[in-house]
C-alpha positions as CSV (number, residue, x, y, z in Angstrom):
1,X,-10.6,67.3,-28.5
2,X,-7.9,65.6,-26.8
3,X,-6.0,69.0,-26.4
4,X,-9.2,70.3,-24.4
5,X,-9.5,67.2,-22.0
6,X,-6.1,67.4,-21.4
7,X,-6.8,71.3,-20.5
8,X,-9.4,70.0,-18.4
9,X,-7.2,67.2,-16.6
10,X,-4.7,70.0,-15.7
11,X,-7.7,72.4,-14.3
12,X,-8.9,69.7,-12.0
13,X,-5.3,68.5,-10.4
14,X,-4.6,72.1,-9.7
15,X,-8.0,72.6,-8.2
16,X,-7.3,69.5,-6.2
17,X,-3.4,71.1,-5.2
18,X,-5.2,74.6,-4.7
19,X,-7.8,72.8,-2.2
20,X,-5.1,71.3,-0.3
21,X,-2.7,74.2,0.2
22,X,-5.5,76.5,1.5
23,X,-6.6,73.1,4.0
24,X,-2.7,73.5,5.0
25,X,-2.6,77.1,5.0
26,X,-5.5,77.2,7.7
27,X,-3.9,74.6,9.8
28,X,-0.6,76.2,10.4
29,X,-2.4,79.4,11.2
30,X,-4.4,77.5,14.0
31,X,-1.3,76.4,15.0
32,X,0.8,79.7,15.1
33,X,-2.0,80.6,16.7
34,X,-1.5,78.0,19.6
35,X,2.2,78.4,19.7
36,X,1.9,82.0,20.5
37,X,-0.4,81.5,23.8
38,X,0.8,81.2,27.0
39,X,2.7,77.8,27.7
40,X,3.3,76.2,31.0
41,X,6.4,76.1,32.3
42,X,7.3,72.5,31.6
43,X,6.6,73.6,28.0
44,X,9.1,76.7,28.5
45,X,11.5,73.4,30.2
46,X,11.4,71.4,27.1
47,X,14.3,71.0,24.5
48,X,14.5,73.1,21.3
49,X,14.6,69.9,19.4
50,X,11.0,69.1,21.0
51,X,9.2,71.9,19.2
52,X,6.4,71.0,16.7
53,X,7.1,69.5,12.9
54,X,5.0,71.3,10.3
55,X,4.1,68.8,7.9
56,X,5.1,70.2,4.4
57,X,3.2,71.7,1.9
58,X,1.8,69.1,-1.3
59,X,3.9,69.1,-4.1
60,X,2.1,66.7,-6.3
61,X,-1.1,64.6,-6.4
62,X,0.9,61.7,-5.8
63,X,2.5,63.0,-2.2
64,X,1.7,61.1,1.1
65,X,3.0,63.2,4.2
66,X,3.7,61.8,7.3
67,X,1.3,62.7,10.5
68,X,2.7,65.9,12.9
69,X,4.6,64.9,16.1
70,X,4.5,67.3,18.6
71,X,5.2,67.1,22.4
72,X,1.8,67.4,23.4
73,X,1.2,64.4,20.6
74,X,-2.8,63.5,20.9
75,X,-4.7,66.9,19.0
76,X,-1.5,67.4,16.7
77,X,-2.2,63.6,15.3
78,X,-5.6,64.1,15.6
79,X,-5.3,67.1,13.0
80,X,-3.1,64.7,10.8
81,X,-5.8,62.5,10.4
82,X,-8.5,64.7,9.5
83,X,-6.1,66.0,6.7
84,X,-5.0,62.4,5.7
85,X,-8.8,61.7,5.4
86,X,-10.0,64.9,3.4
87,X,-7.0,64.6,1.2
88,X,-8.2,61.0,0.4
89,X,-11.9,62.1,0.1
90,X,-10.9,64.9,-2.3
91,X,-9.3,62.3,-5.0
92,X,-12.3,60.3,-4.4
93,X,-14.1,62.3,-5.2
94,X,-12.9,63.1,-8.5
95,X,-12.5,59.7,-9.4
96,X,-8.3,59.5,-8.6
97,X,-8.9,55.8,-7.0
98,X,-5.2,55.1,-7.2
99,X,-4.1,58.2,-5.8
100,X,-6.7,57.6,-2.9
101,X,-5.3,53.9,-2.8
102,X,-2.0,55.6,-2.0
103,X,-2.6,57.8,1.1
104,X,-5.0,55.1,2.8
105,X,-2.9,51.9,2.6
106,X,-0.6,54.3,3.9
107,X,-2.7,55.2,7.0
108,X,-4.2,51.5,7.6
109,X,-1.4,50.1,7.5
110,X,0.0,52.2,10.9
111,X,-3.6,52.2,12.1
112,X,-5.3,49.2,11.5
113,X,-7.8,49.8,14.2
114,X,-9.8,52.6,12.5
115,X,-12.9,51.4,10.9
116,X,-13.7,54.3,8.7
117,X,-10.6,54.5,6.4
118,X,-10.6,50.9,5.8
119,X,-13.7,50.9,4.6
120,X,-12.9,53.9,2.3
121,X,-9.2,51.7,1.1
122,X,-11.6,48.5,0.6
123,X,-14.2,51.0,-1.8
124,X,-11.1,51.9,-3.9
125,X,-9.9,48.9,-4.9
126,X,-13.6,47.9,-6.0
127,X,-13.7,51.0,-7.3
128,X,-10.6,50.4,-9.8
129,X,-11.1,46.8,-10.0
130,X,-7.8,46.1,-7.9
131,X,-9.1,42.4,-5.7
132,X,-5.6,41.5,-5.4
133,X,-4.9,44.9,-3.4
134,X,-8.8,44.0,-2.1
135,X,-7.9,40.4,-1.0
136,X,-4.5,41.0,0.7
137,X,-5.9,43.9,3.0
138,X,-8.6,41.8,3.8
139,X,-5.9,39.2,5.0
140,X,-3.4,41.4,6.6
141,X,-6.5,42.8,9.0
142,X,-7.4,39.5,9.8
143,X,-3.7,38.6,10.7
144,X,-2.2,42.1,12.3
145,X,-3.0,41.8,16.3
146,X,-5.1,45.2,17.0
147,X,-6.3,45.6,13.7
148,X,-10.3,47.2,13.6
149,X,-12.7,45.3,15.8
150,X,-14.6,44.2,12.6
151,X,-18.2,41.9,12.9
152,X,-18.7,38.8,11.5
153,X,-21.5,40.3,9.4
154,X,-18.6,43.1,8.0
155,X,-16.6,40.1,7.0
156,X,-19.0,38.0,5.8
157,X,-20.0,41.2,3.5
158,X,-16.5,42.3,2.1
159,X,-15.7,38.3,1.3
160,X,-18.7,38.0,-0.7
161,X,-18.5,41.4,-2.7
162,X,-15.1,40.3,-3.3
163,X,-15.9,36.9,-4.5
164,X,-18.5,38.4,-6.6
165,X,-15.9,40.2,-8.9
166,X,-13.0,37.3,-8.8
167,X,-15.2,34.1,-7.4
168,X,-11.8,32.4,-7.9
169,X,-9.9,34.5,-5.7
170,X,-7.7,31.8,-3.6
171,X,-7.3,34.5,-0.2
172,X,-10.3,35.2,-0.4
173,X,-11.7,31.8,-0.9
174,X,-9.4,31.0,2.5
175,X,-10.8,33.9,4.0
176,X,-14.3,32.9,3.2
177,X,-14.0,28.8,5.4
178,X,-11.9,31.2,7.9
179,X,-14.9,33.4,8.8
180,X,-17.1,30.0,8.6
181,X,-19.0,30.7,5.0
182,X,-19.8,28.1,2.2
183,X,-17.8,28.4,-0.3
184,X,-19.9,30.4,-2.6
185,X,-20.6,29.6,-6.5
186,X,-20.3,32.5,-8.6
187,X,-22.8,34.7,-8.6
188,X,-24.9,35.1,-12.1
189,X,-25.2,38.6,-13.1
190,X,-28.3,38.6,-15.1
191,X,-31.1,35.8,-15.6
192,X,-29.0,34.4,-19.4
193,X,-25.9,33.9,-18.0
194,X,-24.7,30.6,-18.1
195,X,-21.6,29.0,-16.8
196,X,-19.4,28.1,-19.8
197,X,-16.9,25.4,-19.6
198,X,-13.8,27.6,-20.4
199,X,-14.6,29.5,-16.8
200,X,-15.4,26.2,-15.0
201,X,-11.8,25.0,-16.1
202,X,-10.3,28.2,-15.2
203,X,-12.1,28.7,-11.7
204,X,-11.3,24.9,-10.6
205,X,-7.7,25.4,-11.9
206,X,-7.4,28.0,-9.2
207,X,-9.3,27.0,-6.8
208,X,-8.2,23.2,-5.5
209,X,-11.1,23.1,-2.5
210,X,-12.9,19.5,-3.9
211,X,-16.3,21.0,-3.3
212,X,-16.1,24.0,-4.7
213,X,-14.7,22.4,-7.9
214,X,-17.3,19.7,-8.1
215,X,-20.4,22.7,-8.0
216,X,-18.7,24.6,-11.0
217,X,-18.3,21.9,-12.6
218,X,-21.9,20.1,-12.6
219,X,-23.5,23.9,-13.1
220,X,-21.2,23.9,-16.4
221,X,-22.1,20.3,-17.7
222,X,-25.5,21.5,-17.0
223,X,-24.7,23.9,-19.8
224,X,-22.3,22.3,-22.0
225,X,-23.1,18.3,-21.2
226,X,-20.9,17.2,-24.1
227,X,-17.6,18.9,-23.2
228,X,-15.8,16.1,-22.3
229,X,-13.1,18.2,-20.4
230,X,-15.7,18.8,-17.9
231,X,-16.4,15.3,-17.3
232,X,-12.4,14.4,-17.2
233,X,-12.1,17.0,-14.6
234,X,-14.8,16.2,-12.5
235,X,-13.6,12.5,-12.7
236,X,-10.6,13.4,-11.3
237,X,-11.6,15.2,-8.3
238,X,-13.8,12.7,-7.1
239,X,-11.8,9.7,-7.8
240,X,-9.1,11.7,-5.5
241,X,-11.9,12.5,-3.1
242,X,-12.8,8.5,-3.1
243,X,-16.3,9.5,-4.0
244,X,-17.5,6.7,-5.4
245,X,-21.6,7.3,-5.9
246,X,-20.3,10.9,-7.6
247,X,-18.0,9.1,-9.5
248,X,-20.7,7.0,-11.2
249,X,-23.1,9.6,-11.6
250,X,-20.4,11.0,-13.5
251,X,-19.8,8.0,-15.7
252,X,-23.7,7.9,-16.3
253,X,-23.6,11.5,-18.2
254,X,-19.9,10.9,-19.8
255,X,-21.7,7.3,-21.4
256,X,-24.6,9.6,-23.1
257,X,-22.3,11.9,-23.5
258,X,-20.3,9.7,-26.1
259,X,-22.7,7.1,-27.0
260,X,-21.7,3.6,-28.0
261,X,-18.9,5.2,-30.1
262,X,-17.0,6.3,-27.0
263,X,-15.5,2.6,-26.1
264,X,-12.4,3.0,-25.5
265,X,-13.0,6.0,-23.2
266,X,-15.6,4.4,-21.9
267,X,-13.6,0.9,-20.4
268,X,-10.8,3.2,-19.6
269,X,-12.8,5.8,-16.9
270,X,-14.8,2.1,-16.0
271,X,-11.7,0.4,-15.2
272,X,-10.4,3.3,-13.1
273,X,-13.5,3.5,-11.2
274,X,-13.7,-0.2,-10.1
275,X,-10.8,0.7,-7.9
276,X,-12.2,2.9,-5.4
277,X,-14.1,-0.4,-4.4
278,X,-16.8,-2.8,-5.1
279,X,-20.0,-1.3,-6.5
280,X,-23.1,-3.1,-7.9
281,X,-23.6,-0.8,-10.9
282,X,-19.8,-1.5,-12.5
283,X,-21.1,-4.9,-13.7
284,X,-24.1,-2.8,-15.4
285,X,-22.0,-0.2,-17.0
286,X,-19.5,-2.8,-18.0
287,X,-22.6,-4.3,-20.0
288,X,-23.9,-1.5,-21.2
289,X,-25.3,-2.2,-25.1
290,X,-25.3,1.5,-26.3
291,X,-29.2,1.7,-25.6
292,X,-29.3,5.6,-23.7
293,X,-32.6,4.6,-22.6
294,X,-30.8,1.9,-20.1
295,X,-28.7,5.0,-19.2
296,X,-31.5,7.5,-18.7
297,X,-33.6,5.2,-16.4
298,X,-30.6,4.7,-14.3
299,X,-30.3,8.1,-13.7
300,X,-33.6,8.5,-12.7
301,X,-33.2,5.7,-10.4
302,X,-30.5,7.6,-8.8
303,X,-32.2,10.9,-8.4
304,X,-29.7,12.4,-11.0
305,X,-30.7,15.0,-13.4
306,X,-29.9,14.7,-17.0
307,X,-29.1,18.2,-19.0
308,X,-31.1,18.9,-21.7
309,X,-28.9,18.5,-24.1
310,X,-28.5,14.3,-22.9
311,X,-32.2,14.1,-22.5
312,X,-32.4,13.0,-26.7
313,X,-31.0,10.1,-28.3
314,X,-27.5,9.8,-27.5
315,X,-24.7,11.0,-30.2
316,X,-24.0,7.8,-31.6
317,X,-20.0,8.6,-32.2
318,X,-17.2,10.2,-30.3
């Protein structure tokens, strides 16, 4: 079996090489053709050196040929494209994303103002999974002066689909505030998935935006309200943000969390929240007798939602 895909591997690369050749076969004809019209005589003037560069002929599936130069200059490089292009298609086409890859990055990068095979370089790197390649063409467009005259609705678009396969992405995540988006959450995939508090950690380590960390964060203690990790974490961030009604809400879950076992925790996060400033409820945490009831009515008081997994009698331990 593997003998006859590899058979079938070699069959499709030289169909690809066989395509090609006759695509530059064609093209040098046209051109003999033009070369052996009648020329004006500032043509006839013109140095030897001048005379048109035939682009050479494929040798692999990995090749990338340079455009024509000729001294007319505007139809020759016209011609280049179109073979640039189809060549790209081609491995498209069959499913050769890197080789694709190749011969666009190429292209945008010396013609960043063409709409078309951006779009096709962008596709690729989805295609193969590549957001890295995805993210940092994204921001070398948005930094090269001339580069394609792109909408905000086309950036909008990319930054999101992006965002959708690394929602942690930090050039993408910059690109996102630079175009003027919320910072998106990531986006479920079906109606049972759940944001587990190994991702949360992850997505916050990379992602230091305050906001964006507290969402993750709250969706995962949503889901797992008795890792305390979560709770440390989200501690942090808004005792650095000085948010002190976010810090208690907080505190609220972390005390059900534990339960009446948790006491040295407990005082410690207590103590550390009394210095962002005076608050009514540190006295009433301070005091707290282990009874999650107290806790539960506070919440509600406060317009905060308890997970399900709090809304019982407290764990009574650590």
């Amino acid at each position: 079996m593997q003998g006859v895909m590899l058979l079938l591997e070699i069959v499709v690369v030289l169909l690809l090489l066989v395509e090609v050749f006759i695509r530059l076969r064609a093209r040098r004809r046209r051109l003999q053709n033009k070369s052996s019209a009648p020329v004006s005589s500032a043509a006839r003037s013109a140095p030897a050196t001048d005379v048109l560069q035939i682009r050479p002929e494929v040798s692999g599936v990995n090749a990338v040929v340079p455009p024509v130069t000729t001294t007319g200059g505007a139809e020759q490089q016209a011609l280049s494209i179109d073979d640039l292009l189809n060549e790209a298609t081609i491995y498209l086409e069959y499913g050769h994303y890197a080789q694709a890859a190749t011969v666009l990055r190429w292209y945008v990068d010396i013609n960043p103002h063409v709409t078309k095979p951006i779009n096709m370089l962008l596709d690729a790197y989805l295609a193969m999974a590549d957001i890295d390649s995805y993210a940092d063409l994204l921001e070398s467009l948005g930094e090269k002066p001339g580069a394609a005259p792109m909408d905000e609705s086309w950036w909008r678009e990319r930054v999101n689909t992006g965002l959708s396969q690394d929602p942690g992405n930090l050039e993408l995540l910059v690109l996102a505030e630079k175009v003027g988006m919320a910072i998106p959450l990531p986006q479920v995939r079906t109606p049972d998935a759940v944001m587990t508090a190994e991702m949360a950690l992850a997505l916050v380590s990379r992602n230091h935006d305050p906001a964006y960390g507290m969402a993750i964060l709250w969706r995962a203690i949503a889901h797992e309200p008795r890792r305390l990790p979560l709770y440390a974490e989200l501690l942090r961030i808004t005792y650095q943000q000085r948010r002190i009604e976010d810090y208690i809400n907080t505190l609220i879950l972390l005390f059900l969390a534990v339960g009446s076992g948790g006491k040295t925790l407990r005082e410690r996060m207590l103590r550390a929240g009394e210095d962002l400033g005076p608050h009514l409820l540190w006295d009433t945490l301070a005091q707290w007798n282990g009874d999650p009831e107290v806790l539960r009515r506070l919440a509600r008081s406060r317009q905060l939602e308890i997970p399900v997994g709090l809304s019982g009698a407290a764990a009574q331990g650590g």
